[in-house]
C-alpha positions as CSV (number, residue, x, y, z in Angstrom):
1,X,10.8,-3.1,1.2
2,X,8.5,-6.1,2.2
3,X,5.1,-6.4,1.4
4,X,2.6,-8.9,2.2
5,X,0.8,-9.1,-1.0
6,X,1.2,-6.9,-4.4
7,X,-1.7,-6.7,-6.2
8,X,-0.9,-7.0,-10.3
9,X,-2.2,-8.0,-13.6
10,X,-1.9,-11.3,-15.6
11,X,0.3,-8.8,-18.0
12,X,2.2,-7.2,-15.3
13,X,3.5,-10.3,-13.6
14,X,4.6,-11.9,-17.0
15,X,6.7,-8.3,-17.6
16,X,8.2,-8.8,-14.3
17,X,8.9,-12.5,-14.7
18,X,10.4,-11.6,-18.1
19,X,12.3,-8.6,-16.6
20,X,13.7,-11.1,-13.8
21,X,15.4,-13.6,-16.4
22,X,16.6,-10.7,-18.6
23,X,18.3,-9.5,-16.1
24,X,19.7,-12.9,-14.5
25,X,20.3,-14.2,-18.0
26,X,21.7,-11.1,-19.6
27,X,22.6,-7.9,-17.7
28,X,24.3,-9.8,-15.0
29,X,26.4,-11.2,-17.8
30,X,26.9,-8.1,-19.4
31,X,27.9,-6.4,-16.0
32,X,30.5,-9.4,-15.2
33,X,32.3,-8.7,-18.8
34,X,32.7,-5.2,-18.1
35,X,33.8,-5.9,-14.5
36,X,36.4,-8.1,-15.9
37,X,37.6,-5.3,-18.5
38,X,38.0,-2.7,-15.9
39,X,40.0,-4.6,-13.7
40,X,42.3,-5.9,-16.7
41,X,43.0,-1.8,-17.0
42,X,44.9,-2.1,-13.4
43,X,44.5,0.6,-11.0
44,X,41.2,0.2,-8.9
45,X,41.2,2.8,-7.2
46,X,40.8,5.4,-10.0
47,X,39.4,3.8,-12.6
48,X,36.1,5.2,-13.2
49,X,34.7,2.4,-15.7
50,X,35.6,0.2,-12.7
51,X,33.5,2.6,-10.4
52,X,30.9,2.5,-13.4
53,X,30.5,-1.4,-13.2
54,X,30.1,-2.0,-9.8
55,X,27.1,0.9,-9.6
56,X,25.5,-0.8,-12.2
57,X,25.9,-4.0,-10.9
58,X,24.4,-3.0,-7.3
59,X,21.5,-1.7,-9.2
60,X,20.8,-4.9,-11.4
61,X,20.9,-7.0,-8.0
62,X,18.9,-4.7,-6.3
63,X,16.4,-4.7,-9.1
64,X,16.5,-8.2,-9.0
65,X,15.6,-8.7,-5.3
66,X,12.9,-6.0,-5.6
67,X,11.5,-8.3,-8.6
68,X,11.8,-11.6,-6.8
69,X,10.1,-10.1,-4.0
70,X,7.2,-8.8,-5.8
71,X,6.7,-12.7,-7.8
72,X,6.8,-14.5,-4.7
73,X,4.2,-11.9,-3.3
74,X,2.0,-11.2,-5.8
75,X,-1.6,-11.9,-6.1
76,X,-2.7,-11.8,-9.5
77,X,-5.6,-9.7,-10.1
78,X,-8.0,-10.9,-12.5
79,X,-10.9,-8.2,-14.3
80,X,-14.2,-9.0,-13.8
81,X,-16.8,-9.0,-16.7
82,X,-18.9,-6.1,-14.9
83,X,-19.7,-3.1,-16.4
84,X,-17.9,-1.0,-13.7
85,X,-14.1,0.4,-13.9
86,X,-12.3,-2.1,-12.0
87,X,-8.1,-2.9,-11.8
88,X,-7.1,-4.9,-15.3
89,X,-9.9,-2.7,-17.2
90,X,-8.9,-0.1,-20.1
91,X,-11.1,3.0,-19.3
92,X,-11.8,5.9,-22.1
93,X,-12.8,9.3,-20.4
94,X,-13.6,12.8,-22.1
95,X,-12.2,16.0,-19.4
96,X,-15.4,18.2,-19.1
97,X,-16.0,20.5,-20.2
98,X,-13.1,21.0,-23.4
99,X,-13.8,17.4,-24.6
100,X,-10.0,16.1,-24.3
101,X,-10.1,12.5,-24.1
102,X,-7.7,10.4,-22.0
103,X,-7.5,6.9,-22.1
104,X,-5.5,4.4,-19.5
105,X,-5.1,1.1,-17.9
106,X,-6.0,0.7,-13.9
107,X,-2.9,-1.8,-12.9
108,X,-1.4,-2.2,-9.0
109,X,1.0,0.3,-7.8
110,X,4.0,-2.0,-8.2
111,X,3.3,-1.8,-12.4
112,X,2.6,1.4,-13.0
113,X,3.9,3.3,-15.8
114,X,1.8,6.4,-16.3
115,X,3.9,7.8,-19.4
116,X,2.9,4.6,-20.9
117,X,-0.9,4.7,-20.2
118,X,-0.9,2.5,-17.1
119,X,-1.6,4.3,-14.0
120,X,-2.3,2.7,-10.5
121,X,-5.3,1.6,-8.3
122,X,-4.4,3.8,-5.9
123,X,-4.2,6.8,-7.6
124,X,-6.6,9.7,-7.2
125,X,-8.1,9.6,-11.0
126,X,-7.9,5.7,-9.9
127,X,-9.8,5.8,-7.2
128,X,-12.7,8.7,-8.4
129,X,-13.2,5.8,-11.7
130,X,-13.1,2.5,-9.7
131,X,-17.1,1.0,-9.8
132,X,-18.0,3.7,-12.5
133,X,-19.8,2.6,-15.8
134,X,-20.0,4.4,-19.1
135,X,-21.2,7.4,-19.7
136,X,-21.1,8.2,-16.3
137,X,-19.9,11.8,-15.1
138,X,-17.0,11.4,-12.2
139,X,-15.5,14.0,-10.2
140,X,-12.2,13.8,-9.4
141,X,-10.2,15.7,-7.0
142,X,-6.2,15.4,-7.5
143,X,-3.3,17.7,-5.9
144,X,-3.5,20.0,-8.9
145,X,-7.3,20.7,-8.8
146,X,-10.3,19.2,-9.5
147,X,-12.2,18.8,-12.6
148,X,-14.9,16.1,-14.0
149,X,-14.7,13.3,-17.0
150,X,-17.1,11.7,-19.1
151,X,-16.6,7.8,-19.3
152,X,-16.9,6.7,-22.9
153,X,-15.2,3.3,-22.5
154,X,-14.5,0.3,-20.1
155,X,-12.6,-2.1,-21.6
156,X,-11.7,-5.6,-20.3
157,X,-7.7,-6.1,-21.0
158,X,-6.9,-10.1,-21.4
């Protein structure tokens, strides 16, 4: 998958960077030792740690172009010191009308990690919140229904 331009954080790119040399540095080592270990066991063709290996090791070098593809195209995105939601900020909402609160980071597609609080640009909740200030009241229409938030909180993440 090429791409022209991938848009992510200061903090994002340095996680992929970091990711990158881990898994040049380490895994690839790790994955060559345990190459080595199932072909010392004889018998290619039905050795299923063998088998093992060589998955994993298409999936670290796949990772690893996907990663060196996204550095070399990246465009750092830097937050603005507006008011407004924009990608980078930290946003604190309140669901209306039960008064659950949510809070998450807006990063670019490529980073994000929902389950972790980091959801992407170009995501429906995303996109309803970008250019929004606090205490604002935002519809937002997603796949599962629509509903309204509160913004109690933009943050700028450094």
């Amino acid at each position: 998958m090429t791409k022209s331009k991938f848009e992510v954080t200061k903090e994002g790119y340095q996680k992929f960077e970091e990711e990158l040399e881990y898994l040049k540095t380490v895994k690839r080592k790790e994955n060559i030792q345990a190459l080595q270990e199932a072909r010392a066991q004889g018998d290619l063709s039905e050795n299923a740690e063998y088998d093992a290996a060589r998955d994993e090791q298409a999936q670290i070098e796949a990772r690893i172009v996907e990663l060196e593809n996204i550095i070399r195209n990246a465009k750092i995105i830097e937050s603005d010191n507006s008011d407004s939601l924009t990608i980078g900020k930290e946003v604190v909402f309140q669901i209306l009308p039960d008064g659950e609160k949510e809070k998450y980071h807006i990063v670019g597609s490529e980073e994000s990690d929902p389950f972790n609080g980091k959801i992407s640009i170009n995501s429906p909740v995303a996109q309803a919140l970008v250019n929004h200030k606090v205490e604002e009241i935002v519809d937002i229409q997603t796949p599962s229904g629509a509903y309204q938030v509160k913004i109690l909180e933009i943050k700028k993440r450094s």
